[in-house]
Structure formats: structure tokens, C-alpha cells
Biopython code that builds the backbone (N, CA, C, O; Angstrom):
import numpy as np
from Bio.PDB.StructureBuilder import StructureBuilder

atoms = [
    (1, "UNK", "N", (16.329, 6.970, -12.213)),
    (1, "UNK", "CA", (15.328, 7.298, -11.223)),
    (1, "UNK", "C", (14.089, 6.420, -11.439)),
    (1, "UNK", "O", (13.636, 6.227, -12.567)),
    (2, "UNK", "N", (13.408, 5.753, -10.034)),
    (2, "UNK", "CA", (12.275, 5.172, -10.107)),
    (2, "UNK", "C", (11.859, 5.823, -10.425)),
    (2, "UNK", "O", (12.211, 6.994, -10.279)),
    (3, "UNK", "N", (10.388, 5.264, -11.345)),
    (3, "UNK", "CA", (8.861, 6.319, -10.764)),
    (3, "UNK", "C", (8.436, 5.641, -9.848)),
    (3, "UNK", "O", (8.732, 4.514, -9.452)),
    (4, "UNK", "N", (7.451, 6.658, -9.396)),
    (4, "UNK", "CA", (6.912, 6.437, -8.126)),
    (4, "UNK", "C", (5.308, 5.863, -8.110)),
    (4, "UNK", "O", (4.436, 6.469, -8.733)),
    (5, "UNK", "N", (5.127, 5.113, -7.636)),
    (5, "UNK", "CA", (3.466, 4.341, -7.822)),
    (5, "UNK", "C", (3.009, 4.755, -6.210)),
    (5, "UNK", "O", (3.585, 4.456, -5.164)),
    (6, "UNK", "N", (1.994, 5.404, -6.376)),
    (6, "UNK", "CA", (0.774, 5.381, -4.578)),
    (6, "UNK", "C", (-0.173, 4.345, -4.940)),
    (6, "UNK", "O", (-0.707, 4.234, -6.043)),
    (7, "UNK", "N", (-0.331, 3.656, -4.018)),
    (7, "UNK", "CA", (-1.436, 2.428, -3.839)),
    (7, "UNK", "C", (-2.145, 2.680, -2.566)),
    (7, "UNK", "O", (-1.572, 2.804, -1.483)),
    (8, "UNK", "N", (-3.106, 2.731, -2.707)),
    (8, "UNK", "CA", (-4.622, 3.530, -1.949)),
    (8, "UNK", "C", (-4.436, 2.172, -0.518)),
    (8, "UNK", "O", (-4.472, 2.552, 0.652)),
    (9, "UNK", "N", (-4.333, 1.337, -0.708)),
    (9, "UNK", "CA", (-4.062, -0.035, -0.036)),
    (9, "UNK", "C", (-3.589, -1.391, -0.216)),
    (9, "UNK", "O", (-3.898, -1.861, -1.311)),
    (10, "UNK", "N", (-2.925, -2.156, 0.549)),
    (10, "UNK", "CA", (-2.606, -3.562, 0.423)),
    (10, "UNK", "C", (-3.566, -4.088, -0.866)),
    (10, "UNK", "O", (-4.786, -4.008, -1.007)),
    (11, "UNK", "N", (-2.624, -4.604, -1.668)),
    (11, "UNK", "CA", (-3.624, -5.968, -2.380)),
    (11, "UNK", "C", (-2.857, -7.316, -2.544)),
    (11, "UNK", "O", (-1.705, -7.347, -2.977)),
    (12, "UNK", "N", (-3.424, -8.219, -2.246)),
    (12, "UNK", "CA", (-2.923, -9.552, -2.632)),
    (12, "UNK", "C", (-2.210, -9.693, -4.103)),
    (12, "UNK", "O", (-2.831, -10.071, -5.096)),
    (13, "UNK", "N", (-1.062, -9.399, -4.105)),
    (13, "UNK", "CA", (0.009, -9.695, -5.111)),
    (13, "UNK", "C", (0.632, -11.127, -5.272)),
    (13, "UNK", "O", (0.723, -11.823, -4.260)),
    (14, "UNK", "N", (0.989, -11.525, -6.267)),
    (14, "UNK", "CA", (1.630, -13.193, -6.457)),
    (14, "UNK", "C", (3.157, -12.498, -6.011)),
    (14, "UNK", "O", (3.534, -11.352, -6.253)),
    (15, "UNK", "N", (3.852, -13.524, -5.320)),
    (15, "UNK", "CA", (5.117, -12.557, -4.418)),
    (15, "UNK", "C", (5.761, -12.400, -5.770)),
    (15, "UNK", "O", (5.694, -11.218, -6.108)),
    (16, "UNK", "N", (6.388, -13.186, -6.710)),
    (16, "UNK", "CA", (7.039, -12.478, -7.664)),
    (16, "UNK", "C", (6.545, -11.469, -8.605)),
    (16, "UNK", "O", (7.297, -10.949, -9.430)),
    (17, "UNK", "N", (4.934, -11.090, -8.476)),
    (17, "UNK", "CA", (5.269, -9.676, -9.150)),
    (17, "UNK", "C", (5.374, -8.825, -8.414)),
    (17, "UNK", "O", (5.514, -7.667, -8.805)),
    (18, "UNK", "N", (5.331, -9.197, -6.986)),
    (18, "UNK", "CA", (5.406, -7.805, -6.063)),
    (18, "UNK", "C", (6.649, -7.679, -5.878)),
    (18, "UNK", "O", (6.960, -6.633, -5.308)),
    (19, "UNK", "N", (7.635, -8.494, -6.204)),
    (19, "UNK", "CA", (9.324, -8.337, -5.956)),
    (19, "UNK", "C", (9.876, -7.727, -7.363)),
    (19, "UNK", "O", (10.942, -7.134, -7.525)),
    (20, "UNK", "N", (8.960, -7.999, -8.263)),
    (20, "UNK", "CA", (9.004, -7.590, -9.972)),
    (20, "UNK", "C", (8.861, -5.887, -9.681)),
    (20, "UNK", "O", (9.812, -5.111, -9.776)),
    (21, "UNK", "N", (7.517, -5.508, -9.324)),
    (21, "UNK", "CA", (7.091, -3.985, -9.099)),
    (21, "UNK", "C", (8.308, -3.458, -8.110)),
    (21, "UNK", "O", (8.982, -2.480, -8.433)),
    (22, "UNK", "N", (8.489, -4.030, -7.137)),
    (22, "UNK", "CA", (9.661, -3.021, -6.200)),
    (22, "UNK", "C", (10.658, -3.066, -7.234)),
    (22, "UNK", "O", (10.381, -2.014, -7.810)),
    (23, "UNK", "N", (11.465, -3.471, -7.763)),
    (23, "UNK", "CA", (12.821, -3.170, -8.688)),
    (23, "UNK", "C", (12.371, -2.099, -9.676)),
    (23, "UNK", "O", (12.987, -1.058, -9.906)),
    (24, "UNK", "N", (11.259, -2.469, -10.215)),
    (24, "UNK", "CA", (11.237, -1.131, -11.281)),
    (24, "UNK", "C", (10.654, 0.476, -11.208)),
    (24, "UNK", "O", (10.704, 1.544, -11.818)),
    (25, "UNK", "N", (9.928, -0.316, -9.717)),
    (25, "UNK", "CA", (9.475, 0.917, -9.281)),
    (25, "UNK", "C", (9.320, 1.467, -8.134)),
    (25, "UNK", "O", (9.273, 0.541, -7.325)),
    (26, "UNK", "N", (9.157, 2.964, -7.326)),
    (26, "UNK", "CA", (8.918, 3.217, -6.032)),
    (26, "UNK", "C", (7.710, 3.024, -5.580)),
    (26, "UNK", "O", (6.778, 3.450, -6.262)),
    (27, "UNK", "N", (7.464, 2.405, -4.449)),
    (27, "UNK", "CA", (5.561, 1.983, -4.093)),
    (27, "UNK", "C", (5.788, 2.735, -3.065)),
    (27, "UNK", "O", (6.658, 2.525, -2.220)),
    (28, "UNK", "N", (4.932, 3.748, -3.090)),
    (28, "UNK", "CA", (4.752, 4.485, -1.509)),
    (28, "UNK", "C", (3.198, 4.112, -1.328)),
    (28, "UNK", "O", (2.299, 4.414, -2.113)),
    (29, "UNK", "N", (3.067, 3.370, -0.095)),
    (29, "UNK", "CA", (1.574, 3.205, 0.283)),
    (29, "UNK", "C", (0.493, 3.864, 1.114)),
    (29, "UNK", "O", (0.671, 3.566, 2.295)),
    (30, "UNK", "N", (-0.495, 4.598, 0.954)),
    (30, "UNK", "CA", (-1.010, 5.452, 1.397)),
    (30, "UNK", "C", (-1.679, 4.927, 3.038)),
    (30, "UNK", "O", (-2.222, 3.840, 3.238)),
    (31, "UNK", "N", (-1.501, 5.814, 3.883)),
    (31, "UNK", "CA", (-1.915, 5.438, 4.819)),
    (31, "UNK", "C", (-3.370, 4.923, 5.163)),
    (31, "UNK", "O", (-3.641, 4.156, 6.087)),
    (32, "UNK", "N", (-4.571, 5.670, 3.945)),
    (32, "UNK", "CA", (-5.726, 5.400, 3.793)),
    (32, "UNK", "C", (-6.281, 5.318, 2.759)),
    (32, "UNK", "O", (-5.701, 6.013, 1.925)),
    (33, "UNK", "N", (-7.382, 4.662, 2.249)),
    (33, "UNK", "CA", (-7.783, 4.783, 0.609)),
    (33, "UNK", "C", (-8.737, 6.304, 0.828)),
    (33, "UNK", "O", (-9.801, 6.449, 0.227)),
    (34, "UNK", "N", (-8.352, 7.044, 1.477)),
    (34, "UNK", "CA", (-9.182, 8.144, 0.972)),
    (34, "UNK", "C", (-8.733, 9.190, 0.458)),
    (34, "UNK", "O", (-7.618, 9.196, -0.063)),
    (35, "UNK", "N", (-9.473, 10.221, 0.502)),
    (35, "UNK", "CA", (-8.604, 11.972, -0.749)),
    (35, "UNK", "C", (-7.783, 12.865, 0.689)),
    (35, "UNK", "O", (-7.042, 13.847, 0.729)),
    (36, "UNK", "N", (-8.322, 12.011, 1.683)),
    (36, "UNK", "CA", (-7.341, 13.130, 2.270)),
    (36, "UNK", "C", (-6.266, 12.615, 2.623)),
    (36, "UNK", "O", (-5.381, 13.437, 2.861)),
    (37, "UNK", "N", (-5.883, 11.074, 2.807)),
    (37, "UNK", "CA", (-5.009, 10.752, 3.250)),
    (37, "UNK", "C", (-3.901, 10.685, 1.467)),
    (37, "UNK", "O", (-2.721, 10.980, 1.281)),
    (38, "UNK", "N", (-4.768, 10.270, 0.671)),
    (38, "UNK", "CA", (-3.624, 10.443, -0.505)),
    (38, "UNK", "C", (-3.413, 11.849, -1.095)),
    (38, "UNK", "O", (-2.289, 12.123, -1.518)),
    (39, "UNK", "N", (-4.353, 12.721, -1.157)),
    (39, "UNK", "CA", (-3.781, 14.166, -2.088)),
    (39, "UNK", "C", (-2.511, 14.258, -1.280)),
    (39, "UNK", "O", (-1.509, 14.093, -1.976)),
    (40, "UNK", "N", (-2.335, 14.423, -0.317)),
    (40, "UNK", "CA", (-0.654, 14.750, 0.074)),
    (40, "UNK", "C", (0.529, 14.361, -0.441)),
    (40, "UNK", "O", (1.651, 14.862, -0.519)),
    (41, "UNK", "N", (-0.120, 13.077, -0.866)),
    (41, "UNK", "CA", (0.865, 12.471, -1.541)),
    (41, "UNK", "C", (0.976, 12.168, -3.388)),
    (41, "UNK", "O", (1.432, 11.226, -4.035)),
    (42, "UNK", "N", (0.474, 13.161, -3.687)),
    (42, "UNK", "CA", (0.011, 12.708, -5.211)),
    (42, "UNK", "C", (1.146, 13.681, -5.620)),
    (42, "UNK", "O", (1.710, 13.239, -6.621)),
    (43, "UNK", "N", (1.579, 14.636, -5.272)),
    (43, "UNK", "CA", (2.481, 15.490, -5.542)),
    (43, "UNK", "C", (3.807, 15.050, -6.715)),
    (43, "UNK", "O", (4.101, 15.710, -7.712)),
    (44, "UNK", "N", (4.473, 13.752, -6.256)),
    (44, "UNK", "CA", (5.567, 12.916, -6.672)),
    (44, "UNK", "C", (5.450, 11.668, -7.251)),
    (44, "UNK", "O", (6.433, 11.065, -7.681)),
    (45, "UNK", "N", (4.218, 11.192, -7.302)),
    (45, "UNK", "CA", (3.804, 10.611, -8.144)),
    (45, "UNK", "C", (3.279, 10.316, -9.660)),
    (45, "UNK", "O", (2.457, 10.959, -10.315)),
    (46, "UNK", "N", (4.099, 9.001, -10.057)),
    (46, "UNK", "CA", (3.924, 8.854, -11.558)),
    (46, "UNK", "C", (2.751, 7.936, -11.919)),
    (46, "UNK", "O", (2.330, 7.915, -13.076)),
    (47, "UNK", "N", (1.960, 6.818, -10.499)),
    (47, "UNK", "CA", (0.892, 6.325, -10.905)),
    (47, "UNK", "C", (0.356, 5.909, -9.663)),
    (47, "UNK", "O", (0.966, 5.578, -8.647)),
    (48, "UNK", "N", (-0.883, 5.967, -9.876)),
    (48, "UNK", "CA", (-2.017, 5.730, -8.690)),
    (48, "UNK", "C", (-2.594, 4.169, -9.256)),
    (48, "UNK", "O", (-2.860, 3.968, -10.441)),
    (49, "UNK", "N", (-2.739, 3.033, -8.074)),
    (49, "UNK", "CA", (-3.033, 2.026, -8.037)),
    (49, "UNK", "C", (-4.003, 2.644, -7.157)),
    (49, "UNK", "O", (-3.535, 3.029, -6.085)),
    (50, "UNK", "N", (-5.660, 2.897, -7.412)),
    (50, "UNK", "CA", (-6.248, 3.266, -6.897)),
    (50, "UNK", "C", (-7.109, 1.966, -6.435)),
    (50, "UNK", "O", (-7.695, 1.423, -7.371)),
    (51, "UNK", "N", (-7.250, 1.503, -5.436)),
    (51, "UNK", "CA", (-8.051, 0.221, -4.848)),
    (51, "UNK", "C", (-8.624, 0.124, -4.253)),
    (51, "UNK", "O", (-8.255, -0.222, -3.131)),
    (52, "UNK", "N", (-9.915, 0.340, -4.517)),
    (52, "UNK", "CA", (-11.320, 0.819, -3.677)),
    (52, "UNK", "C", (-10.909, 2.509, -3.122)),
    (52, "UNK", "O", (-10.652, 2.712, -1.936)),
    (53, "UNK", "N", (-10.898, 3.361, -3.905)),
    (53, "UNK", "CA", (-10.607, 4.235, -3.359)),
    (53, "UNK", "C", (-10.861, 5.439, -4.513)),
    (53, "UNK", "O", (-10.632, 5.141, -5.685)),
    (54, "UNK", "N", (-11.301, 6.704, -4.210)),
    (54, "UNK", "CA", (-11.890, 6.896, -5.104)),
    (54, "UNK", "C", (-11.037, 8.313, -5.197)),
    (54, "UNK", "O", (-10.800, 9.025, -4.221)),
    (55, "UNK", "N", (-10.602, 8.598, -6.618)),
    (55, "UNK", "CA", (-9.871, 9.349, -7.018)),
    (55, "UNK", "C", (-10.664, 10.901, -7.728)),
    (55, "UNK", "O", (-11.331, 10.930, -8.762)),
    (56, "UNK", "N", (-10.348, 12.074, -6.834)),
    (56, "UNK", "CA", (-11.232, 13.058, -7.236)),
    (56, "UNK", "C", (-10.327, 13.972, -8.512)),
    (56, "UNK", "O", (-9.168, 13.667, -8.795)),
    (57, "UNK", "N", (-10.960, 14.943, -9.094)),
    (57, "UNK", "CA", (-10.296, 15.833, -9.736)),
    (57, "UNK", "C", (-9.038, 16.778, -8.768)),
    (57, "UNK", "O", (-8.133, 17.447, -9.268)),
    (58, "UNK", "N", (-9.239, 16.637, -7.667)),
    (58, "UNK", "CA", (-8.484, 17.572, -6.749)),
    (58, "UNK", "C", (-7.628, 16.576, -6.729)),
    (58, "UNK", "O", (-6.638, 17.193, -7.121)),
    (59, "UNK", "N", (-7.226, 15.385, -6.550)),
    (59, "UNK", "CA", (-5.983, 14.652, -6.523)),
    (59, "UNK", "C", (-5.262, 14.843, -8.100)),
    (59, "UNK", "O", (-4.067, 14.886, -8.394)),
    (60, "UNK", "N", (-6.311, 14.926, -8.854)),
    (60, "UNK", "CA", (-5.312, 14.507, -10.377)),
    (60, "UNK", "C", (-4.618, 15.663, -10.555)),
    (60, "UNK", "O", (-3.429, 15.562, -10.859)),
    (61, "UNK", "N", (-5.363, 17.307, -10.365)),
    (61, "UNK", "CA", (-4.700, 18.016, -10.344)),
    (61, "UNK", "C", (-3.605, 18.612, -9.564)),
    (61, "UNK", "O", (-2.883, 19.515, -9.987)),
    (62, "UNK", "N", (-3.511, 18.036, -8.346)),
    (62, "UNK", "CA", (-2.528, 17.794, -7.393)),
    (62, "UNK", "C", (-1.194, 17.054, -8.023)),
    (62, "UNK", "O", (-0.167, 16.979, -7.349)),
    (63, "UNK", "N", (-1.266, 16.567, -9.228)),
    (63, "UNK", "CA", (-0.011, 15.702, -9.518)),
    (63, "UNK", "C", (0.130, 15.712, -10.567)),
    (63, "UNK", "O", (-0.462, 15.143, -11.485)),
    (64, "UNK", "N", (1.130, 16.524, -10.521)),
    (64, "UNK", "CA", (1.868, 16.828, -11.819)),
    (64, "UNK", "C", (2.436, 16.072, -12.778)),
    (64, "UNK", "O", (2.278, 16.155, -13.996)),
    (65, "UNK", "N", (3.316, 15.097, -11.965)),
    (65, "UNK", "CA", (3.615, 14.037, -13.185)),
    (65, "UNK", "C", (2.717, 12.798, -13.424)),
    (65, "UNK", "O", (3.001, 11.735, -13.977)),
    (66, "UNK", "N", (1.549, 13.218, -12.858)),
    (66, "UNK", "CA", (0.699, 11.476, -12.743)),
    (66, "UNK", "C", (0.747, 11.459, -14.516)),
    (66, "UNK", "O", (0.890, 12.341, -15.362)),
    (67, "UNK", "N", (0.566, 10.092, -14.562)),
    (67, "UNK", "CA", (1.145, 9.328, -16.235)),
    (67, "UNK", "C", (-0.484, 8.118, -16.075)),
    (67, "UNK", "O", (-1.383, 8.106, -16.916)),
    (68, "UNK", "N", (-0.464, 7.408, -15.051)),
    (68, "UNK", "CA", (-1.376, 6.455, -15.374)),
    (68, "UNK", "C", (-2.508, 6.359, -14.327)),
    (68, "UNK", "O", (-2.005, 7.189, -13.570)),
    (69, "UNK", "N", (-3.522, 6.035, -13.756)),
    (69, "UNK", "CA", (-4.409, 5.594, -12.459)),
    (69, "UNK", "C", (-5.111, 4.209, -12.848)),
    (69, "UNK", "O", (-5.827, 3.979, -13.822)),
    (70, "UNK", "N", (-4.806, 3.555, -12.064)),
    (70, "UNK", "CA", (-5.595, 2.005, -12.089)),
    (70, "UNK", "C", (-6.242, 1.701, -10.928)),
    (70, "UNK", "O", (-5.984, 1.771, -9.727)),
    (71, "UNK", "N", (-7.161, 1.342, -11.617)),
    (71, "UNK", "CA", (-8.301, 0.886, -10.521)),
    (71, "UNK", "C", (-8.971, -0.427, -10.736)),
    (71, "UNK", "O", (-10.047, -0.615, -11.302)),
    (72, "UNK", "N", (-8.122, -1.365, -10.164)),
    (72, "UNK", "CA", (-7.993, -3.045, -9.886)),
    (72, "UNK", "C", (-9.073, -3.181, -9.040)),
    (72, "UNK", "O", (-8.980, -3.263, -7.815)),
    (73, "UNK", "N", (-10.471, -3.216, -9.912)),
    (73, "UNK", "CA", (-11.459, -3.704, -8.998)),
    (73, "UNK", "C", (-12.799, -4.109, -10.056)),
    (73, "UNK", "O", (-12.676, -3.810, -11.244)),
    (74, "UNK", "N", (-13.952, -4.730, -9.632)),
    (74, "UNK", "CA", (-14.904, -5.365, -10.796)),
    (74, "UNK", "C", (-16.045, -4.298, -10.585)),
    (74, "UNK", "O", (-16.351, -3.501, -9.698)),
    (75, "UNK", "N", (-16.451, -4.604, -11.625)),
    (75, "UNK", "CA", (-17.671, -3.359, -11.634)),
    (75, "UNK", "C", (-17.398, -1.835, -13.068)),
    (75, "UNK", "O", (-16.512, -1.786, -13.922)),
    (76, "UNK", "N", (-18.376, -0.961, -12.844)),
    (76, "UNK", "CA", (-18.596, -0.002, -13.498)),
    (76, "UNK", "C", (-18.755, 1.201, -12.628)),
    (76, "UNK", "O", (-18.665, 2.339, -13.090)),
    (77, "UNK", "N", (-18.961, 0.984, -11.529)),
    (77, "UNK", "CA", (-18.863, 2.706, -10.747)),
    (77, "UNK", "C", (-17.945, 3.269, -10.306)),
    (77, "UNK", "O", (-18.064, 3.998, -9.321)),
    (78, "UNK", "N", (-16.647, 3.045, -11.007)),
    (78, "UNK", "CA", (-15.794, 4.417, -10.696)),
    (78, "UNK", "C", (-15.691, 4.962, -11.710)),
    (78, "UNK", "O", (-15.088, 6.034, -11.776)),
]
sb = StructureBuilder()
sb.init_structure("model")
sb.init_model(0)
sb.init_chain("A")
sb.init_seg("    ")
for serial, (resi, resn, name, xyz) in enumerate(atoms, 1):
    if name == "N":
        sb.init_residue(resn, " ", resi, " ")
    sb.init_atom(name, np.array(xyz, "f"), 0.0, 1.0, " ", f" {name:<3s}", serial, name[0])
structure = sb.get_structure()
């Protein structure tokens, strides 16, 4: 069984790691980077590629198996 990765939105990937990530893993992509469009979906998820998008306590506890959250972006305010 994959795990499952949510990504808040598109990011510019080099095509072979984005052909690398689909084999090892499930990418379900959220329709919006926000909490309402992803808590629905945090449920079945094993990691949040959070990208510009801001991840509340109500999503983490929404997801039971979450394992990792990354947030691929520069700065200090998330």
C-alpha cells in the first residue's frame, strides 16, 4: 500500500522527481491551499506538502495517520 501525500498546490517539480514521488507514493491534490478545502481530506493521509498554505491544529487532529508536514517555502512565519 501507498501512503498517501496531500499537497495544498501545484509546485514546480524537476519531472523525474515528480515521476520518482508518483511510484512511491499516492499524491492527492487539494483543490485549495486552504483548511477548508484540505481538512476533508486529511483523514487518509500520511503527509502534507503544505505550500503556502497554512496548516491549523484542526487539520492535524483530523489525521490520524499524518507521519510528516512540509512546508517548501522561505521564510520563518509558519
Amino acid at each position: 500500500m501507498k501512503k498517501r501525500v496531500l499537497v495544498s498546490k501545484p509546485m514546480h517539480y524537476v519531472p523525474q522527481a515528480d515521476a520518482a514521488l508518483k511510484q512511491a507514493m499516492e499524491i492527492i491534490m487539494s483543490p485549495a491551499p486552504t483548511e477548508e478545502a484540505m481538512l476533508p481530506l486529511m483523514r487518509d493521509v500520511h503527509a502534507v506538502i503544505a505550500h503556502g498554505a497554512p496548516v491549523s491544529v484542526k487539520m492535524i487532529q483530523a489525521a490520524p495517520l499524518l507521519e510528516v508536514i512540509s512546508t517548501p517555502q522561505i521564510g520563518f512565519d509558519r
